[in-house]
Backbone as XML, in Angstrom:
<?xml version="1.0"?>
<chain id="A" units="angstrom">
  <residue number="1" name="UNK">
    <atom name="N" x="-92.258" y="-216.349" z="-102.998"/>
    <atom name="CA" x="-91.401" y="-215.184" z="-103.171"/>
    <atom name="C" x="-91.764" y="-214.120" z="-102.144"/>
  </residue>
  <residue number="2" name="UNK">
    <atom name="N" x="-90.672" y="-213.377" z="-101.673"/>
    <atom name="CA" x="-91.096" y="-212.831" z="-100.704"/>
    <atom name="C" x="-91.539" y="-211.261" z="-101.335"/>
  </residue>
  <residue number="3" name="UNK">
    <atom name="N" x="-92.246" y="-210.441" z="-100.896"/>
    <atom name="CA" x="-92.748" y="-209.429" z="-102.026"/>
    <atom name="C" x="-91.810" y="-208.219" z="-101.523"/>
  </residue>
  <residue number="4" name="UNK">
    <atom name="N" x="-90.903" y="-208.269" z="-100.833"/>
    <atom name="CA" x="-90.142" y="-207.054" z="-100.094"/>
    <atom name="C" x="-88.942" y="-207.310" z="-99.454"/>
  </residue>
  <residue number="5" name="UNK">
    <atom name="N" x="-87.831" y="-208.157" z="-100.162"/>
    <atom name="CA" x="-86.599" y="-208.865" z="-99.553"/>
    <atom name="C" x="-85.497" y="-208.039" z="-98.846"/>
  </residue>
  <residue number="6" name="UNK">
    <atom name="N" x="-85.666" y="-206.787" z="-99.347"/>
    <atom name="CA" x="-85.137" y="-205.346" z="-98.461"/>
    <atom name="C" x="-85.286" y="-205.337" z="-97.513"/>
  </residue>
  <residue number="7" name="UNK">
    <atom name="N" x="-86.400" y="-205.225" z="-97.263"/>
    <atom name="CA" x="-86.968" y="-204.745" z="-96.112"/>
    <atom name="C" x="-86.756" y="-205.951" z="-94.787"/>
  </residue>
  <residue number="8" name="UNK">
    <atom name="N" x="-86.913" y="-206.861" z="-94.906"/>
    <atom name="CA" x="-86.658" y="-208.525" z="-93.993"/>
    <atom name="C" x="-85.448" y="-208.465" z="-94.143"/>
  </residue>
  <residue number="9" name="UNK">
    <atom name="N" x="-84.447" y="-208.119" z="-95.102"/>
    <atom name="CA" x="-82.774" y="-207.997" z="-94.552"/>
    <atom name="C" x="-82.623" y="-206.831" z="-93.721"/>
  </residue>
  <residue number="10" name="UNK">
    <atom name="N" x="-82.928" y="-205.314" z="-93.985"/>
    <atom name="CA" x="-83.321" y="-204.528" z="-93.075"/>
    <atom name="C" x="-83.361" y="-204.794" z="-91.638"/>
  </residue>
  <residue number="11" name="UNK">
    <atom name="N" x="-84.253" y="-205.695" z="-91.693"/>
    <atom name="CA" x="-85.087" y="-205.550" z="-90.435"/>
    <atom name="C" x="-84.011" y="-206.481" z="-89.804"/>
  </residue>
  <residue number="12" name="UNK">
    <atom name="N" x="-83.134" y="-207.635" z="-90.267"/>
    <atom name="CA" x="-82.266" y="-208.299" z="-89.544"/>
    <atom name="C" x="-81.250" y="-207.872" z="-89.218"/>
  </residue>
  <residue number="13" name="UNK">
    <atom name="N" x="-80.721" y="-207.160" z="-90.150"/>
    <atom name="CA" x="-79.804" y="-205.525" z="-89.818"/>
    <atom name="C" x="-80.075" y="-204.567" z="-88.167"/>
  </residue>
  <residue number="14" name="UNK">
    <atom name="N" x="-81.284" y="-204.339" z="-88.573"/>
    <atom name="CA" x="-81.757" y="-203.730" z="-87.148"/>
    <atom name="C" x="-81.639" y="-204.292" z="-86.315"/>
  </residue>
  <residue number="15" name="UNK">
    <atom name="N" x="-82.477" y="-205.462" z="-86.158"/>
    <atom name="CA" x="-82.544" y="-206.419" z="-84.776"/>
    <atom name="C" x="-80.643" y="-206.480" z="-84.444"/>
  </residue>
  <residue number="16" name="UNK">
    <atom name="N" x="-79.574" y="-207.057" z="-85.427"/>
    <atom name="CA" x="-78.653" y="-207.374" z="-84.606"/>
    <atom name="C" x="-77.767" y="-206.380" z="-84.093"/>
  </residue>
  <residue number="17" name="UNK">
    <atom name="N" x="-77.960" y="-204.791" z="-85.116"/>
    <atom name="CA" x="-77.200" y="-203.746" z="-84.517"/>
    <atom name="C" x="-78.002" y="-203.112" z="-83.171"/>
  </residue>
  <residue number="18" name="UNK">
    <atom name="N" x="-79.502" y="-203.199" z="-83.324"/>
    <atom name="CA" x="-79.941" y="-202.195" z="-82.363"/>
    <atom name="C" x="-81.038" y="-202.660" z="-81.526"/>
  </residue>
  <residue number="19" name="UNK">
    <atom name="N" x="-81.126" y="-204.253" z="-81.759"/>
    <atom name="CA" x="-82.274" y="-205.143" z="-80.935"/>
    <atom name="C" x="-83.612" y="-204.670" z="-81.154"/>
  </residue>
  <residue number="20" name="UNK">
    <atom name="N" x="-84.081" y="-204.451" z="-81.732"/>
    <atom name="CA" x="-85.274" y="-203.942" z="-82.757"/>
    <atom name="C" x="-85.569" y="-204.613" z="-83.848"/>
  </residue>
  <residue number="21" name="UNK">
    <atom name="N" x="-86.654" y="-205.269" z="-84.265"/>
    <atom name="CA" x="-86.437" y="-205.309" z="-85.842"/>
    <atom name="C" x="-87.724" y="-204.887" z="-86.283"/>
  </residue>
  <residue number="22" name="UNK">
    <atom name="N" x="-87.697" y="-204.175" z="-87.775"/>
    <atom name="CA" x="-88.731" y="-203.032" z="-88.477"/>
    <atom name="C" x="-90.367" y="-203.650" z="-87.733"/>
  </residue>
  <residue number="23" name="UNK">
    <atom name="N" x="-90.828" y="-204.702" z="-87.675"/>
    <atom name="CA" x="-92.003" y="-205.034" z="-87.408"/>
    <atom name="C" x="-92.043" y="-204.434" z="-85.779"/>
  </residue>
  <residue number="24" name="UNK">
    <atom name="N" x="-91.503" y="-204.674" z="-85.011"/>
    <atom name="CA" x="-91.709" y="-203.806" z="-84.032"/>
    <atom name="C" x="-91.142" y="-202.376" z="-83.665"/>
  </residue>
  <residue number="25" name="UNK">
    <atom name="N" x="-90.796" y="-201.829" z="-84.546"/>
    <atom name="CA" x="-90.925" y="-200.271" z="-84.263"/>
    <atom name="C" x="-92.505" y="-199.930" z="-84.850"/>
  </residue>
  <residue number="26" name="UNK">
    <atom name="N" x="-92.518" y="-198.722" z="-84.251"/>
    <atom name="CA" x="-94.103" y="-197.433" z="-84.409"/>
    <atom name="C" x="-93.921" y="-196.468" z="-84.418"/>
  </residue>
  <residue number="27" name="UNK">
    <atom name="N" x="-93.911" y="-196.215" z="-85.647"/>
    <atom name="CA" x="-93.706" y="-194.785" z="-86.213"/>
    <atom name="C" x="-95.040" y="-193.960" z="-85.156"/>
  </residue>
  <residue number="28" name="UNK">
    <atom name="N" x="-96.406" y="-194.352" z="-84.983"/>
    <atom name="CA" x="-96.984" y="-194.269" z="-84.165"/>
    <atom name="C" x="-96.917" y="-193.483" z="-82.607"/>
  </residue>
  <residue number="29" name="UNK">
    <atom name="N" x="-96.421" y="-194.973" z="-81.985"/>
    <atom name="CA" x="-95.840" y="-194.083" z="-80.603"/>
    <atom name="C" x="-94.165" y="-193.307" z="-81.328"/>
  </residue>
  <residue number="30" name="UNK">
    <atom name="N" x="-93.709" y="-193.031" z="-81.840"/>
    <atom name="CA" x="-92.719" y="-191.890" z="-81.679"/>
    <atom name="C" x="-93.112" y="-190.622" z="-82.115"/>
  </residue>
  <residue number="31" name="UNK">
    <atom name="N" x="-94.270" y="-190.583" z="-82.921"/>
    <atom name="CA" x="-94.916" y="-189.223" z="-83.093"/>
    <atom name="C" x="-95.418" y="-188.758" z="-82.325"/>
  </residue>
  <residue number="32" name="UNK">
    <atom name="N" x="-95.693" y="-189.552" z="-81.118"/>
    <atom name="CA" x="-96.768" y="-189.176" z="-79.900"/>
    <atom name="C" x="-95.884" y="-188.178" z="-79.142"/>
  </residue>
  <residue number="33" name="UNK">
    <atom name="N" x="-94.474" y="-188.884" z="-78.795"/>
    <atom name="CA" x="-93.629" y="-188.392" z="-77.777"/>
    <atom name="C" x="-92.829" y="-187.182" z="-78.738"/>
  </residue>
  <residue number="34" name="UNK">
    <atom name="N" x="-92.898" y="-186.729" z="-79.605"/>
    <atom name="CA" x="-92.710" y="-185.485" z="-80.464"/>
    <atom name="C" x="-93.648" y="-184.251" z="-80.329"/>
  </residue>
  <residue number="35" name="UNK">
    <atom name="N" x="-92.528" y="-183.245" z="-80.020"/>
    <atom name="CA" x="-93.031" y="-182.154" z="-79.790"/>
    <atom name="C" x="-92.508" y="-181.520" z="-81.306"/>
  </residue>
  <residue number="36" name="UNK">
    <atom name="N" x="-91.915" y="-181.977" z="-81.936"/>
    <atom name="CA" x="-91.666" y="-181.041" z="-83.424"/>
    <atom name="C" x="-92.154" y="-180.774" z="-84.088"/>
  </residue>
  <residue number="37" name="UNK">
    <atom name="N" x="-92.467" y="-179.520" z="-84.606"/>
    <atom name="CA" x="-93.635" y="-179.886" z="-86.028"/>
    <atom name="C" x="-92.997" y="-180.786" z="-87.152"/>
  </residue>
  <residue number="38" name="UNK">
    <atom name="N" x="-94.381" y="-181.277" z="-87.596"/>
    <atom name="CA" x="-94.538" y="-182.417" z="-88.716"/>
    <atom name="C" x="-95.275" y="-182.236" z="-89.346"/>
  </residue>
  <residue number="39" name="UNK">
    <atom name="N" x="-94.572" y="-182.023" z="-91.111"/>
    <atom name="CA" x="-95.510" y="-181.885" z="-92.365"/>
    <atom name="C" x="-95.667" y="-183.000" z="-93.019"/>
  </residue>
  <residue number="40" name="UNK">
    <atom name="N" x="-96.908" y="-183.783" z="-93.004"/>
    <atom name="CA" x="-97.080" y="-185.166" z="-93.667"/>
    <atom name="C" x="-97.219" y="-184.854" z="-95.098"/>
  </residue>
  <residue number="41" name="UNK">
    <atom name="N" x="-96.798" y="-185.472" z="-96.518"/>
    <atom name="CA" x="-97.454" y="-184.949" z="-97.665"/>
    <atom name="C" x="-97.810" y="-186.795" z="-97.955"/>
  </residue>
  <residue number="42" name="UNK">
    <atom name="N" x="-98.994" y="-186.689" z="-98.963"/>
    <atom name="CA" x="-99.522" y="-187.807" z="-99.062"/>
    <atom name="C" x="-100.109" y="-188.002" z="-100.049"/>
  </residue>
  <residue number="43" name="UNK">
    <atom name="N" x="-99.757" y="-189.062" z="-100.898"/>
    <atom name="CA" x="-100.386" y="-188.833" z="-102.719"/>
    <atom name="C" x="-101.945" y="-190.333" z="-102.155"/>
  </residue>
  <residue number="44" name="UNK">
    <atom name="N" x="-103.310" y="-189.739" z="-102.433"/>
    <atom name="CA" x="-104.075" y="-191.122" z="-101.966"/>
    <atom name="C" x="-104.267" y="-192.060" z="-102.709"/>
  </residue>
  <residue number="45" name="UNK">
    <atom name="N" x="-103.906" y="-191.889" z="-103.891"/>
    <atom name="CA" x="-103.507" y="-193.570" z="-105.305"/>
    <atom name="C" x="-102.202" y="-194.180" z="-103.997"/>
  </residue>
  <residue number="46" name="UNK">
    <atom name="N" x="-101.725" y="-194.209" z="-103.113"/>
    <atom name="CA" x="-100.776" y="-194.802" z="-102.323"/>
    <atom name="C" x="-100.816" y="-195.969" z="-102.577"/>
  </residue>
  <residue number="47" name="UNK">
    <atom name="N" x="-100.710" y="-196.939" z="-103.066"/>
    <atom name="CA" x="-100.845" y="-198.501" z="-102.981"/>
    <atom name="C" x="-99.649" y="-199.078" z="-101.960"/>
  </residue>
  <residue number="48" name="UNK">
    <atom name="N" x="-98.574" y="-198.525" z="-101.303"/>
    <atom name="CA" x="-97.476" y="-198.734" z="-100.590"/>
    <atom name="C" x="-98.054" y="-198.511" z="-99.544"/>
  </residue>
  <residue number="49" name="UNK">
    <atom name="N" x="-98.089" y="-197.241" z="-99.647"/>
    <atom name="CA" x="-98.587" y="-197.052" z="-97.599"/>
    <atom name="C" x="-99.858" y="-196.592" z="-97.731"/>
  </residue>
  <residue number="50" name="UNK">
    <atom name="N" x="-101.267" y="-197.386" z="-97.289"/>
    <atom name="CA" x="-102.784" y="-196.308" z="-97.323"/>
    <atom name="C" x="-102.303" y="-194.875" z="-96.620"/>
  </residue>
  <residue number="51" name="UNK">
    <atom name="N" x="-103.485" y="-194.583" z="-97.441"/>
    <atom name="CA" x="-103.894" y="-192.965" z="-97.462"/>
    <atom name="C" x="-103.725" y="-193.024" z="-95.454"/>
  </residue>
  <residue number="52" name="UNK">
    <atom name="N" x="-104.743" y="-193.781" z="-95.148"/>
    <atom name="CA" x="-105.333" y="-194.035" z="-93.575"/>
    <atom name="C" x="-103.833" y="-194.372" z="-92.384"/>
  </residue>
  <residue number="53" name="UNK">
    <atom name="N" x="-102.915" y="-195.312" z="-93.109"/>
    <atom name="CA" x="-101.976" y="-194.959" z="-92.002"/>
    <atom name="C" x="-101.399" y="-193.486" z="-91.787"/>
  </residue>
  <residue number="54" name="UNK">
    <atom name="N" x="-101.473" y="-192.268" z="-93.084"/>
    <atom name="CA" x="-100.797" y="-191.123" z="-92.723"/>
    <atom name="C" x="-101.854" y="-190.392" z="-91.952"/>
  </residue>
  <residue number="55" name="UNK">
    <atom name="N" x="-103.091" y="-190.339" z="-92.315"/>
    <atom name="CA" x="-103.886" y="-189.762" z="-91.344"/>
    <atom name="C" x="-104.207" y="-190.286" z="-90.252"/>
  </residue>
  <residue number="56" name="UNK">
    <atom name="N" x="-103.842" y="-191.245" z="-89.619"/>
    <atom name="CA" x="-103.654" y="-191.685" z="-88.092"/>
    <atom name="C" x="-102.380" y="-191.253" z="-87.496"/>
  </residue>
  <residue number="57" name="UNK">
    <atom name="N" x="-101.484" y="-191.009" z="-88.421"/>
    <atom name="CA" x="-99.965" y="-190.705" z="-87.417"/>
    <atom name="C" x="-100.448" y="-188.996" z="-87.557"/>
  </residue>
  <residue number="58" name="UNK">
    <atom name="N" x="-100.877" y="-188.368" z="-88.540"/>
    <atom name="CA" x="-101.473" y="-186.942" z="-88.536"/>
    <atom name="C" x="-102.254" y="-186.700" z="-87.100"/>
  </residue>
  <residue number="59" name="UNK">
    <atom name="N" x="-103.317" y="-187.511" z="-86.844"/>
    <atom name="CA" x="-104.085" y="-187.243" z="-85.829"/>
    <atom name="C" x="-103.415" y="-187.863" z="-84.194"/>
  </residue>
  <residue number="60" name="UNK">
    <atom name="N" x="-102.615" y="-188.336" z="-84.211"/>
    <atom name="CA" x="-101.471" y="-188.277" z="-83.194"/>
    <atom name="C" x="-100.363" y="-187.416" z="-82.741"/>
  </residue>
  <residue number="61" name="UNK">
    <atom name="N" x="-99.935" y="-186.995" z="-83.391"/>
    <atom name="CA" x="-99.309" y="-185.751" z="-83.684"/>
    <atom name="C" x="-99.075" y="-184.572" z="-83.287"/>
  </residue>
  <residue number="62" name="UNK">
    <atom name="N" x="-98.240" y="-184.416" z="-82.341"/>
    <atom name="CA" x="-98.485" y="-182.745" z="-81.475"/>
    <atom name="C" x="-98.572" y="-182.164" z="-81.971"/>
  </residue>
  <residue number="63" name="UNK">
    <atom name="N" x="-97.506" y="-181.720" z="-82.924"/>
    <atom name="CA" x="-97.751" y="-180.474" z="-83.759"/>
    <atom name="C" x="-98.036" y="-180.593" z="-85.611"/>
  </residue>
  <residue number="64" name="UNK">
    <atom name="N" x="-99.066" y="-180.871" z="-86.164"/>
    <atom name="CA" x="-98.255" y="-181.536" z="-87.284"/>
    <atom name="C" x="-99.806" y="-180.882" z="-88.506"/>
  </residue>
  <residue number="65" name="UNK">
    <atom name="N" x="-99.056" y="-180.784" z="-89.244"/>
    <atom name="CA" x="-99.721" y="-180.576" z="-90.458"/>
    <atom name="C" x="-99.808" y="-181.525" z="-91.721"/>
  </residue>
  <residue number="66" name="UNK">
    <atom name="N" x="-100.971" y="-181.529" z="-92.748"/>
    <atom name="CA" x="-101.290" y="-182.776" z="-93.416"/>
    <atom name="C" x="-101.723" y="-182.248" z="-94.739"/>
  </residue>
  <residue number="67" name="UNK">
    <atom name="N" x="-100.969" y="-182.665" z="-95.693"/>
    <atom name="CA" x="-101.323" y="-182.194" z="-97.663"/>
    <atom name="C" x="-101.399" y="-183.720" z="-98.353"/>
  </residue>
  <residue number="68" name="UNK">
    <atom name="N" x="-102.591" y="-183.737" z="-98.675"/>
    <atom name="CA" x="-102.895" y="-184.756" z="-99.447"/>
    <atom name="C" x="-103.108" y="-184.832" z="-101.228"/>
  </residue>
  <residue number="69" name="UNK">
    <atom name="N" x="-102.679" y="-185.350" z="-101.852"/>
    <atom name="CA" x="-102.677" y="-185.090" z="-103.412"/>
    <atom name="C" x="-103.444" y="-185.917" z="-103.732"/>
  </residue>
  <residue number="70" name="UNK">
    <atom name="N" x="-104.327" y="-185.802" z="-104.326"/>
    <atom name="CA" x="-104.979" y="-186.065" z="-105.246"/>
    <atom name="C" x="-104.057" y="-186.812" z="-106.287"/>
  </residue>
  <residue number="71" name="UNK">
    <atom name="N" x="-104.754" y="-187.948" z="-106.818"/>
    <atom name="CA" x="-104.296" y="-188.905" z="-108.306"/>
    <atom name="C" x="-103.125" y="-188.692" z="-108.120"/>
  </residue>
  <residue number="72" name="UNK">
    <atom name="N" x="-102.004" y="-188.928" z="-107.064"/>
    <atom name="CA" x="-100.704" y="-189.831" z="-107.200"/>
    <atom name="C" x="-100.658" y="-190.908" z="-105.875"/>
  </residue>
  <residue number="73" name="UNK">
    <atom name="N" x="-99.422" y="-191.560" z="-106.659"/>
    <atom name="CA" x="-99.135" y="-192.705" z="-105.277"/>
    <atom name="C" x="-97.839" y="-192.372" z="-104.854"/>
  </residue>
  <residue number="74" name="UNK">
    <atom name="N" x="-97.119" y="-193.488" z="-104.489"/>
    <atom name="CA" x="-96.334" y="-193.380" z="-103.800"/>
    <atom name="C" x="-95.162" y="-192.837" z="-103.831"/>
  </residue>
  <residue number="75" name="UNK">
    <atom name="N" x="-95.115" y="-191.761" z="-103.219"/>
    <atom name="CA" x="-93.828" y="-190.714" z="-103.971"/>
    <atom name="C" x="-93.911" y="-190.083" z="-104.926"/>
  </residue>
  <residue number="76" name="UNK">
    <atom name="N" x="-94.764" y="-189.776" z="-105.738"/>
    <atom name="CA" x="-95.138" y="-189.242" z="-106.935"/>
    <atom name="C" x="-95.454" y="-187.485" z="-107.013"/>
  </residue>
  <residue number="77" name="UNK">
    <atom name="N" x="-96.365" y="-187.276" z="-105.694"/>
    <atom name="CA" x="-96.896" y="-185.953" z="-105.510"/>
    <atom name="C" x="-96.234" y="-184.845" z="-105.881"/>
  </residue>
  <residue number="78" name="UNK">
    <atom name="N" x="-94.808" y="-184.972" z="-105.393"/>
    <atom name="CA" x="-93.729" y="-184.029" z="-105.924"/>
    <atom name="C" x="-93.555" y="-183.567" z="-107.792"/>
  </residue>
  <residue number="79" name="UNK">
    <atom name="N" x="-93.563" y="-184.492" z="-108.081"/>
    <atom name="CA" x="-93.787" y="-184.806" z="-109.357"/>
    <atom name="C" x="-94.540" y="-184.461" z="-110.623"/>
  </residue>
  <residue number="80" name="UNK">
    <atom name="N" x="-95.741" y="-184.874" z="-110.023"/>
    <atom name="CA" x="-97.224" y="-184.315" z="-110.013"/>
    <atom name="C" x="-97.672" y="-183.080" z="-109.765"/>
  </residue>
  <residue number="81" name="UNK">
    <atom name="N" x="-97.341" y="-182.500" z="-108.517"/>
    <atom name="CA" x="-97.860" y="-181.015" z="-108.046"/>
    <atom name="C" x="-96.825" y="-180.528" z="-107.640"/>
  </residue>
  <residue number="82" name="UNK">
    <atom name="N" x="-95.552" y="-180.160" z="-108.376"/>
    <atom name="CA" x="-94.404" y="-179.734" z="-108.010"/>
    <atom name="C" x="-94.568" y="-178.334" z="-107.660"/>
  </residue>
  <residue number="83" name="UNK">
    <atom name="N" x="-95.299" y="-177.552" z="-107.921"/>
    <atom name="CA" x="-95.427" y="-175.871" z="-107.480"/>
    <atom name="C" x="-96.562" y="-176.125" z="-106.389"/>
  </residue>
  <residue number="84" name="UNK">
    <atom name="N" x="-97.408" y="-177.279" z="-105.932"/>
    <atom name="CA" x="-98.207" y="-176.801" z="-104.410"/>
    <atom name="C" x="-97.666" y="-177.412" z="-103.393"/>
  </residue>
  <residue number="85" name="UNK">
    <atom name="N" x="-97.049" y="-178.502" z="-103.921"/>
    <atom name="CA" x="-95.782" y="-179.256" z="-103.024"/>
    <atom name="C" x="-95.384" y="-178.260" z="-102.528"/>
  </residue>
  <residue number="86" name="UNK">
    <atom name="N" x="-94.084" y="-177.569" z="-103.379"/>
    <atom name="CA" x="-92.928" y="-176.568" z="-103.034"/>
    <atom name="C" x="-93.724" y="-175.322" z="-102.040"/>
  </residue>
  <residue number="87" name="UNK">
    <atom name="N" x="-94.904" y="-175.024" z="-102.577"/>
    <atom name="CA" x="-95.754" y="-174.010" z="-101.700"/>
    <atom name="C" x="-95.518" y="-174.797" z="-100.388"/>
  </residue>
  <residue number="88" name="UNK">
    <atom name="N" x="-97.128" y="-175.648" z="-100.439"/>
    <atom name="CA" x="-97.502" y="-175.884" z="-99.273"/>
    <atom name="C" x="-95.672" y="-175.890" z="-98.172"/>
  </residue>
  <residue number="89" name="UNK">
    <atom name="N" x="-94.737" y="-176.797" z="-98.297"/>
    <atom name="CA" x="-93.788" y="-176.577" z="-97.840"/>
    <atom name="C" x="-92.719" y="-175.777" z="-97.768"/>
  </residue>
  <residue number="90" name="UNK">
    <atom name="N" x="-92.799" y="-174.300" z="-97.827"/>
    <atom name="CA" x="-92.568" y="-172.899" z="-97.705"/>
    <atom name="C" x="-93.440" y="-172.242" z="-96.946"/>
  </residue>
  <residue number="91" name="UNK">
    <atom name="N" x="-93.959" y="-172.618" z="-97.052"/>
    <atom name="CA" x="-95.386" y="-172.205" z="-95.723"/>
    <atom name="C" x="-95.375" y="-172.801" z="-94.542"/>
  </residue>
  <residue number="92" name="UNK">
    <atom name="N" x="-94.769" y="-174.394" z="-94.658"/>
    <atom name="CA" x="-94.904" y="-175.045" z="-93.129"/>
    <atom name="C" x="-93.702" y="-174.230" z="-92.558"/>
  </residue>
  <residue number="93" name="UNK">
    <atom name="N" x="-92.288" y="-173.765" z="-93.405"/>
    <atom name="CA" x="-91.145" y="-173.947" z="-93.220"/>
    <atom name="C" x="-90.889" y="-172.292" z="-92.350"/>
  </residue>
  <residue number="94" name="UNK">
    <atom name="N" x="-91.725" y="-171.219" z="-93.364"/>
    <atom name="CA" x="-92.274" y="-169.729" z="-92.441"/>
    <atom name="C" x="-92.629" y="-170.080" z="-91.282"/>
  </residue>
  <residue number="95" name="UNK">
    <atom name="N" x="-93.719" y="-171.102" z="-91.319"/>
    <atom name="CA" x="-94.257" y="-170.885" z="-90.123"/>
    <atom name="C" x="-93.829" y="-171.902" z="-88.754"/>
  </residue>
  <residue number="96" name="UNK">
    <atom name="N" x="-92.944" y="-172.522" z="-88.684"/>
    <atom name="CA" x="-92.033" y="-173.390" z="-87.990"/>
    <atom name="C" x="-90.654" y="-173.413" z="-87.748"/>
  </residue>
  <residue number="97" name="UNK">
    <atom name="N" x="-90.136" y="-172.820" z="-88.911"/>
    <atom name="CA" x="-88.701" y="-172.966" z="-89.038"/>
    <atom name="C" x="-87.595" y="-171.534" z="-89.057"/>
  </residue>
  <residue number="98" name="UNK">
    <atom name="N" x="-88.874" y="-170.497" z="-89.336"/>
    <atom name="CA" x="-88.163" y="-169.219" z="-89.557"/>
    <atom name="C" x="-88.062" y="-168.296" z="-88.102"/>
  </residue>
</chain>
């Protein structure tokens, strides 16, 4: 069984519209060539994506800022810390966007 059948139709999607498919893109090198700011938020129970891939695209990153939650996973943080969430991102948003 495949553990992610989305994602492998996805990715055949990609390859035939845009000659790409998901295994070779890098989120990686496109953060490099970004000059935008970037607010990573990151719950470290992650069992989807490690804690460690967001803090490597963090430390690549021209401009970019990094909130990590404590005891959630994946997508959860919001959820979980819905008033330091909403902070912390009112603060990136002053200081980038206003």
């Amino acid at each position: 069984m495949v553990p992610f059948p989305l994602l492998d139709t996805t990715s055949l999607v990609t390859k035939a519209k845009a000659n790409y498919s998901l295994r070779e893109a890098s989120a990686l090198k496109q953060v490099q060539k970004s000059d935008l700011p970037v607010l990573y938020f990151h719950g470290n129970s992650d069992d989807f994506v490690p804690t460690r891939m967001t803090r490597e695209l963090y430390e690549h990153t021209n401009k970019a800022q990094i909130r990590i939650f404590e005891n959630s996973g994946h997508g959860e943080a919001f959820a979980i810390y819905r008033d330091e969430y909403i902070h912390s991102l009112n603060q990136f948003i002053d200081q980038h966007l206003k």
